[in-house]
Backbone as a chain_set.jsonl record, in Angstrom:
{"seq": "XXXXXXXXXXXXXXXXXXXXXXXXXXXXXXXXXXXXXXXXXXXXXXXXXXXXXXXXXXXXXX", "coords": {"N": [[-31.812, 40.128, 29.375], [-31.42, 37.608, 26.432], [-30.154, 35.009, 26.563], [-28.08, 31.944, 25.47], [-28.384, 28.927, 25.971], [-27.266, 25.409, 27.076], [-29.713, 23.088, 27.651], [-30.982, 22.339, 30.924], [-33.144, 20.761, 31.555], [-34.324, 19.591, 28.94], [-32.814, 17.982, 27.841], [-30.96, 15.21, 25.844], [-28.591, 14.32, 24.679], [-26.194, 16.181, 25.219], [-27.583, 18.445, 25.633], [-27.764, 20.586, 24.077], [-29.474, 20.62, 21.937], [-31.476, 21.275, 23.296], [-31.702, 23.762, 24.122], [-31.1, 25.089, 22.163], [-33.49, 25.223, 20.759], [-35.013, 26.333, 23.243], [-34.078, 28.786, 23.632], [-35.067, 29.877, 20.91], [-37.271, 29.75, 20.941], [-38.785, 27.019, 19.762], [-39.816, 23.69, 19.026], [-37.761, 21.896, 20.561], [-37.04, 18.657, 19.018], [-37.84, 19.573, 16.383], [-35.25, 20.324, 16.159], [-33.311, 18.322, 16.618], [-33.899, 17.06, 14.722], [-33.098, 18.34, 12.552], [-30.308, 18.65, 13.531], [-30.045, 15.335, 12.782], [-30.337, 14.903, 10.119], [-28.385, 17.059, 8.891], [-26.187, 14.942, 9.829], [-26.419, 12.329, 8.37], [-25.675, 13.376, 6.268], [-23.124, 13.971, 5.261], [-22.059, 14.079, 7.807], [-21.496, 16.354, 9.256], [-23.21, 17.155, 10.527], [-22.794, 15.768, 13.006], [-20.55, 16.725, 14.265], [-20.762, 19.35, 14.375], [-22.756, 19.292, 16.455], [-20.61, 18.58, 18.41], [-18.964, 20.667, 18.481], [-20.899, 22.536, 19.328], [-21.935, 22.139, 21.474], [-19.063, 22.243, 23.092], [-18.975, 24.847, 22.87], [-21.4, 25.968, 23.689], [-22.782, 28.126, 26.761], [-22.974, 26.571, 30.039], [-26.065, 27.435, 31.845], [-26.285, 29.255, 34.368], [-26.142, 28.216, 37.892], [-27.747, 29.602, 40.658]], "CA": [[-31.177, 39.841, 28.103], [-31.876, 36.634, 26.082], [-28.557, 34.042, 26.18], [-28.313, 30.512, 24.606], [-27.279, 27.821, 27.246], [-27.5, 24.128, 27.278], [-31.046, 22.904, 28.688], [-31.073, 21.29, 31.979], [-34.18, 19.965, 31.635], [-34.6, 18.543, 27.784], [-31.346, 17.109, 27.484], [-30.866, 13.581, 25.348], [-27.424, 13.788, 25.026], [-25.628, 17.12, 25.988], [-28.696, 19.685, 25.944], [-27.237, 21.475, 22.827], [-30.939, 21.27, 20.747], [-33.397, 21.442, 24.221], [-31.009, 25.165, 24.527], [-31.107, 25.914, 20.607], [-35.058, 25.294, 20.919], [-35.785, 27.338, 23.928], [-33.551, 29.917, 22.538], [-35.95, 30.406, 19.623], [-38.837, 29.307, 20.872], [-38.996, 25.851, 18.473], [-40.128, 22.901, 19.67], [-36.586, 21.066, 20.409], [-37.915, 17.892, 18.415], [-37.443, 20.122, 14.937], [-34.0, 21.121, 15.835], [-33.075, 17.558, 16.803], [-34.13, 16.136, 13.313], [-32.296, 19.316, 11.821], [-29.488, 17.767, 13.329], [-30.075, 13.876, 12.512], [-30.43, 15.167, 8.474], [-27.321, 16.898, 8.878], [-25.668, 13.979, 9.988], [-26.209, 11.705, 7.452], [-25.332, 14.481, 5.141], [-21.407, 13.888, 5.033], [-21.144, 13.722, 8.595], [-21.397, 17.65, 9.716], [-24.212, 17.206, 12.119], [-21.761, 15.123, 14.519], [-19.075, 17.885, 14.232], [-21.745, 20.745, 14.519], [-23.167, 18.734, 17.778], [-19.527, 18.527, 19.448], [-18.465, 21.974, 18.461], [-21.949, 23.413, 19.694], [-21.552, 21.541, 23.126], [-18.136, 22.868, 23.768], [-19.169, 25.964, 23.067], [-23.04, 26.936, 24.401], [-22.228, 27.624, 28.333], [-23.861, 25.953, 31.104], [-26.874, 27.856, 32.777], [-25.326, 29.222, 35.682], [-27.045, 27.841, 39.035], [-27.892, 30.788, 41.812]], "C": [[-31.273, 38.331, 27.859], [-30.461, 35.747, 25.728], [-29.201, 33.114, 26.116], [-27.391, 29.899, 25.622], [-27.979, 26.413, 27.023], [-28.62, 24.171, 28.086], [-30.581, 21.774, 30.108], [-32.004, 20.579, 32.086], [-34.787, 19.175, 30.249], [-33.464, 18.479, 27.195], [-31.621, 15.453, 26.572], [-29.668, 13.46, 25.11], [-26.568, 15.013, 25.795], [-26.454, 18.486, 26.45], [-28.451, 20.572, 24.885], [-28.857, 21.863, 22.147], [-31.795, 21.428, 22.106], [-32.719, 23.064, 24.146], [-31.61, 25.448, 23.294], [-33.149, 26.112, 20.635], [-35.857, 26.25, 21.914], [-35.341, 28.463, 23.723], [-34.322, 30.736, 21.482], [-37.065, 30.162, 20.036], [-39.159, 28.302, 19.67], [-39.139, 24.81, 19.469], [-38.578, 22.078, 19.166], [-36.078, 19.65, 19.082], [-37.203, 18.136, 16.812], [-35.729, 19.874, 14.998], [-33.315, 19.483, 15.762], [-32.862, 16.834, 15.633], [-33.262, 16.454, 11.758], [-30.575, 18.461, 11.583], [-29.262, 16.177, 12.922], [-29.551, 14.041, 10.74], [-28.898, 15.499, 8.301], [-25.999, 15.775, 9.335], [-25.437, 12.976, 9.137], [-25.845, 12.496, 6.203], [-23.811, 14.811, 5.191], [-20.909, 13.861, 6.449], [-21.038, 15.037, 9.697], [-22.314, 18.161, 10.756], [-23.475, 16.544, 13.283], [-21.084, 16.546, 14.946], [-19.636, 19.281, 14.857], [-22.302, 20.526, 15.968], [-21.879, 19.269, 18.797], [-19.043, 20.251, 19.75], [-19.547, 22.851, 19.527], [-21.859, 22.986, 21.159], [-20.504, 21.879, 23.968], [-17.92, 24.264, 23.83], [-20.332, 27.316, 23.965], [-22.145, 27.016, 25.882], [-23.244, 26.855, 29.42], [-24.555, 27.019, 31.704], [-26.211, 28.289, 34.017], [-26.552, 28.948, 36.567], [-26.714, 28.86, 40.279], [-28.254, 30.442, 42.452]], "O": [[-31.232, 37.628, 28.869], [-29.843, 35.897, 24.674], [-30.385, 32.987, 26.426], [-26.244, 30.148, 25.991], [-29.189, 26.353, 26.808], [-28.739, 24.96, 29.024], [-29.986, 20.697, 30.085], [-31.832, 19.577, 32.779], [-35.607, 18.267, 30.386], [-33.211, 18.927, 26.076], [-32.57, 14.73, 26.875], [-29.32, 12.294, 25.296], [-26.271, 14.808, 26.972], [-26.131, 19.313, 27.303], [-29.215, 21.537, 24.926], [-29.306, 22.986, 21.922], [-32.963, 21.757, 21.898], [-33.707, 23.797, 24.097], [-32.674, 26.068, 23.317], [-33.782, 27.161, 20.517], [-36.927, 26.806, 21.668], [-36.183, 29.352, 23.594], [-34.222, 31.942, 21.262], [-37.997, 30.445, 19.283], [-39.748, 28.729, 18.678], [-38.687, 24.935, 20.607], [-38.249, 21.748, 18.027], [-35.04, 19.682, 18.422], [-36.431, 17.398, 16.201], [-35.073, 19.357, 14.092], [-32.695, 19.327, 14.71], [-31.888, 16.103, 15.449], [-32.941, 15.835, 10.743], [-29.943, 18.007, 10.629], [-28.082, 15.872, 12.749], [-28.608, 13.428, 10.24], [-28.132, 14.69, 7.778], [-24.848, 16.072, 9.016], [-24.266, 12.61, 9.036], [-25.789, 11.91, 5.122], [-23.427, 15.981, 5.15], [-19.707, 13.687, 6.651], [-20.582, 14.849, 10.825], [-22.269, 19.125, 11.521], [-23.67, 16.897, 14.446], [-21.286, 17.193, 15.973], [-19.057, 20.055, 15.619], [-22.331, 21.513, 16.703], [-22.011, 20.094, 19.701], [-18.85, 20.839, 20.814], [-19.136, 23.659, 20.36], [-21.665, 23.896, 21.965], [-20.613, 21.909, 25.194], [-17.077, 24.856, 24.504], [-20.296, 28.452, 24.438], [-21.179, 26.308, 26.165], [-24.444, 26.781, 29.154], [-23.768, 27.8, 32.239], [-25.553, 27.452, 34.635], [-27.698, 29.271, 36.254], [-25.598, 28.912, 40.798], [-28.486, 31.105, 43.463]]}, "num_chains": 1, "name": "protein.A"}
């Protein structure tokens, strides 16, 4: 089954877009810029970042 978790390996600040990217199969990059746009866009890409970070879960390590 296909779950959405923070990346451990293309992280730049919490791993929120390297997860959302391998998730979909998107090159991280897009999603990253997705968020930058929303950001300067009243502010809702920060908020959308923090929320999405306290929510994706961590990868579990086996």
């Amino acid at each position: 089954m296909k779950r959405l978790y923070l990346s451990d390996t293309d992280r730049k600040i919490g791993g929120v877009c390297g997860g959302i990217g391998e998730y979909f199969g998107v090159d991280p990059t897009l999603i990253r810029l997705l968020w930058i746009i929303l950001a300067f866009m009243g502010g809702t890409g920060i908020l959308a970042y923090i929320i999405a970070w306290a929510i994706i879960p961590q990868r579990p390590k086996f």
